[in-house]
N, C-alpha and C positions, 0 to 999 in steps of 0.2 A: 578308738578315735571316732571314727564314723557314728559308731551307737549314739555314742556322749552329744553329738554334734544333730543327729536327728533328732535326740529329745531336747538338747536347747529351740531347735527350733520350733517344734511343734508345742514347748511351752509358752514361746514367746509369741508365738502365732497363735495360739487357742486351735492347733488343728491337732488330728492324728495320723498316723504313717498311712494310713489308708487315703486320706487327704493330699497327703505329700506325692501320694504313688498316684494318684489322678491327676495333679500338679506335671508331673513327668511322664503320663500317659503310659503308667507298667503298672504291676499290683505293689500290694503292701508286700506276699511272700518275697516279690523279686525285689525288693530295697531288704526286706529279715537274709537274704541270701546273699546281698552284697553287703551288707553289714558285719556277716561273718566271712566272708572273703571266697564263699562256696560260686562264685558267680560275679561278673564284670561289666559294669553298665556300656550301651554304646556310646562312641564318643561323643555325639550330639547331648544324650541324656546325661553322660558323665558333667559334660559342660555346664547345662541347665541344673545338675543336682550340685553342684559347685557353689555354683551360683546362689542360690535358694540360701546354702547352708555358709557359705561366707568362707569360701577356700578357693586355694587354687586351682585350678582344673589338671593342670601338669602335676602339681602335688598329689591330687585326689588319687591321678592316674597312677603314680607311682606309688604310692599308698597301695593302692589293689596290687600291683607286679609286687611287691615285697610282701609275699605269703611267711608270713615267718613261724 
């Protein structure tokens, strides 16, 4: 989900994850890490990546707690 949802944006923005991770002041590896769920944004950042990417931050949140 998350994957799908950085590459929309970063097509729709003309940016790349590297972009996005300067955006949220963390790197690109640490959005490839919460991508695969190996790692858990703070809830400030979780909020602002939410945001960016057009979800809900409660969602996002619980999206990352259900490691499945």
């Amino acid at each position: 989900m998350l994957n799908e949802r950085i590459e929309i944006w970063c097509a729709a923005n003309g940016k790349n994850r590297a972009a996005l991770a300067a955006m949220l002041g963390t790197s690109a590896n640490a959005i490839s890490k919460w991508a695969a769920r190996r790692s858990v944004p703070r809830v400030e950042t979780n909020k602002r990546l939410a945001e960016l990417l057009g979800l809900d931050p409660v969602q996002l949140r619980e999206w990352f707690k259900a490691k499945n």
